[in-house]
C-alpha positions as CSV (number, residue, x, y, z in Angstrom):
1,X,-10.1,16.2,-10.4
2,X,-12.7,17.5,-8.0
3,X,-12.4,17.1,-4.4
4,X,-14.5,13.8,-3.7
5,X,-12.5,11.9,-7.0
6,X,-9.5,12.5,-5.1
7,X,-9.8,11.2,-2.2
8,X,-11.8,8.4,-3.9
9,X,-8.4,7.8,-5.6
10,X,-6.3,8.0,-2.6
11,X,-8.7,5.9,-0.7
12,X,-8.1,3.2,-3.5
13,X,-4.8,3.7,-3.4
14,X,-4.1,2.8,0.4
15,X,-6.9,-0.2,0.3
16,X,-5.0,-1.7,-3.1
17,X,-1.2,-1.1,-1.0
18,X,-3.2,-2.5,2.2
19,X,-4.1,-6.1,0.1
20,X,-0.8,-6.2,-1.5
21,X,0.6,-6.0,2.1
22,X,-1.6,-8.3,3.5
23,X,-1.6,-10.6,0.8
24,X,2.6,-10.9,0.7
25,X,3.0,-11.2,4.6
26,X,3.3,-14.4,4.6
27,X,5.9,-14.6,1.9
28,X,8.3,-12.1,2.9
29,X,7.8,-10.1,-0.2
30,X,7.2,-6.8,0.5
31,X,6.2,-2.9,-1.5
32,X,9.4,-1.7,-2.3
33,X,8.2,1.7,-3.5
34,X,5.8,2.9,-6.1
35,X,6.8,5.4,-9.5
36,X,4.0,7.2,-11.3
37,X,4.3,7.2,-14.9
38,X,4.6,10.1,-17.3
39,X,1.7,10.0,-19.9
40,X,2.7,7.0,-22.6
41,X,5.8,5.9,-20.2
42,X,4.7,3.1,-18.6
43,X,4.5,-0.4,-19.5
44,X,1.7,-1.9,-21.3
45,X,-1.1,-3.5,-18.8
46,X,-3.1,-6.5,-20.4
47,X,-5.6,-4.9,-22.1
48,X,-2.5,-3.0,-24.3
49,X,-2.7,0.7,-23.0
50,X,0.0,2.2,-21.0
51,X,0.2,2.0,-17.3
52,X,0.2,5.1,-15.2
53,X,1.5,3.5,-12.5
54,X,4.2,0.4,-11.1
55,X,4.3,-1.1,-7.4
56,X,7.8,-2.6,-6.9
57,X,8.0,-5.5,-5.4
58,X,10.9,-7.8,-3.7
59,X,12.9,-8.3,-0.8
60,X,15.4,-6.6,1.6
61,X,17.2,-8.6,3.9
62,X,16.3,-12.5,4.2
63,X,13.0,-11.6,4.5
64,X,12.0,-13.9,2.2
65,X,14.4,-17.0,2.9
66,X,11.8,-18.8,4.9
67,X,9.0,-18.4,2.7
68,X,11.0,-19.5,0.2
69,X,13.0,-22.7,1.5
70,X,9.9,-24.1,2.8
71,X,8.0,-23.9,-0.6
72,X,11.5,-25.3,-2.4
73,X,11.5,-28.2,-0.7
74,X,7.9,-29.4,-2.4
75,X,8.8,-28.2,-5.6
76,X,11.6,-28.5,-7.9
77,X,12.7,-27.2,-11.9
78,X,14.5,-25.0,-13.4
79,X,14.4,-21.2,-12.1
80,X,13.0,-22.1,-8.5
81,X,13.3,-18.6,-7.3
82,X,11.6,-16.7,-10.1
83,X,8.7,-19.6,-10.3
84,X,7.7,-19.3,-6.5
85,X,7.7,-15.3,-7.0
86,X,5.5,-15.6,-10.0
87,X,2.9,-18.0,-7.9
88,X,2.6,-15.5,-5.4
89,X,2.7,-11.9,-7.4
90,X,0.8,-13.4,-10.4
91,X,-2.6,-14.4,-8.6
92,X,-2.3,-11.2,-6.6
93,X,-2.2,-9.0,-9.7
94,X,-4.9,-10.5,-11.7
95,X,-7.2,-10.2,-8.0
96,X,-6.6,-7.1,-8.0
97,X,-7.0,-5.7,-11.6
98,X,-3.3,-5.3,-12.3
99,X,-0.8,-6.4,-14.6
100,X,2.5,-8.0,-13.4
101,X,6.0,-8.2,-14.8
102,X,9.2,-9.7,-13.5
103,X,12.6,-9.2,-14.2
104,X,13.3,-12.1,-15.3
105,X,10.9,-12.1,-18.4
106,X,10.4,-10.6,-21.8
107,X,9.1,-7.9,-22.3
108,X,11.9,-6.2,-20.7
109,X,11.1,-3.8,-18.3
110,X,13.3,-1.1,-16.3
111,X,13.4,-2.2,-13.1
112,X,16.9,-0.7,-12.3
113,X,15.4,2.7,-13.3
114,X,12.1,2.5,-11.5
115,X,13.8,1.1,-8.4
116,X,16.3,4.4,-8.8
117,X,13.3,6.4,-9.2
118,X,11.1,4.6,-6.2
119,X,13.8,4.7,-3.3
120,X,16.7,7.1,-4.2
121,X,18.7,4.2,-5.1
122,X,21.7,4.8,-6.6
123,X,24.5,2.9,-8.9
124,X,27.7,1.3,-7.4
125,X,31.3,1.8,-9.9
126,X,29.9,-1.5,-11.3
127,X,26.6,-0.8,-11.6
128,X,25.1,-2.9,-8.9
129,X,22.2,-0.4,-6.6
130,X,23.1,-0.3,-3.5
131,X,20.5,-0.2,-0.8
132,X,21.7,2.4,2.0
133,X,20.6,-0.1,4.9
134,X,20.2,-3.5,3.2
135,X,23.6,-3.1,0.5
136,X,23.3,-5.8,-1.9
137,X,21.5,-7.9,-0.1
138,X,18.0,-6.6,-1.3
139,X,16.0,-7.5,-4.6
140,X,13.3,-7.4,-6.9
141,X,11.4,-10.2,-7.4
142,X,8.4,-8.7,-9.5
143,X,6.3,-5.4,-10.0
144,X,2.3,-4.9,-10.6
145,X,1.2,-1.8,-12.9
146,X,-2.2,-0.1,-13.1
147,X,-3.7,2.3,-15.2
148,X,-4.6,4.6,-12.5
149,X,-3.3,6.0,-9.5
150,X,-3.5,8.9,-7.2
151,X,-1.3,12.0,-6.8
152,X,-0.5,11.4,-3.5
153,X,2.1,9.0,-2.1
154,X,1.8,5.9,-0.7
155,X,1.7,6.3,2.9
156,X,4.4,5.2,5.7
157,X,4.3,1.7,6.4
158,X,5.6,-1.1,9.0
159,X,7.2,-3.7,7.4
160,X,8.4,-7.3,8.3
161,X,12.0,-5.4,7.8
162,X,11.5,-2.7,10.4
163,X,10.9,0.8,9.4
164,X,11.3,1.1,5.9
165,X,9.3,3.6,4.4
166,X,8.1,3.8,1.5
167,X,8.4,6.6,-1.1
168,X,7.2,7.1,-4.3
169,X,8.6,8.8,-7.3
170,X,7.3,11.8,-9.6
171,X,7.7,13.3,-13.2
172,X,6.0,16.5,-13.5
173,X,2.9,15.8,-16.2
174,X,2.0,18.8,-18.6
């Protein structure tokens, strides 16, 4: 890639992690890290080619407790949590030319493994990821893939949570 596609990439990059920031604020949700795909490793986006890339999304802390229990008091059903996650990541995705998946639904996706691959995380005796600040009090709530990204990572961001930065994980590509 020449020297202006790159940082025309980059540049996309930050503005598409700037409106997902921006757009979860007020819901509590937040990046959780990003993982680049090998080529033919990622999820399928809508349009049924592979994705090159995944944003994790989801919470660490209470962070999104407030959001939440505001919005579950006007609505009720079955699978509250995982319907007021999909009315806020769902909308954003399709905005901005993404495809979203949630742990919660079929097609199964790897979120365990991208989140291991995204923030270092790694596997208690039982399984369980443990978050080195936020133990088991953090989760994913949903993740957005897109069929391009850059080869730089996401950069350092403020979050709702503190200072909790955001890395992103790599596979050398042939």
């Amino acid at each position: 890639m020449n020297t202006r596609g790159r940082a025309e990439t980059m540049s996309g990059r930050l503005s598409i992690c700037r409106e997902i920031e921006a757009a979860l604020k007020p819901s509590g949700i937040v990046i959780r890290g990003t993982v680049d795909f090998a080529v033919g490793e990622g999820p399928l986006l809508a349009d049924g080619k592979p994705a090159a890339s995944v944003v994790l999304l989801g919470n660490a802390g209470g962070s999104i407790w407030p959001a939440f229990s505001r919005w579950n008091t006007r609505n009720n059903g079955p699978d509250p949590l995982d319907t007021w996650s999909k009315e806020i990541i769902c909308p954003l995705a399709e905005k901005i030319g993404g495809t979203s998946y949630f742990p919660s639904d079929p097609p199964w996706q790897p979120f365990q493994q991208w989140a291991m691959r995204a923030e270092g995380l790694k596997p208690s005796p039982l399984g369980i990821l443990i978050h080195p600040e936020y133990g088991l009090w953090h989760g994913y709530r949903g993740a957005i893939v897109f069929p391009l990204w850059s080869e730089s990572p996401m950069p350092e961001r403020s979050s709702p949570l503190g200072d909790m930065p955001a890395t992103s994980a790599r596979r050398n590509r042939a």
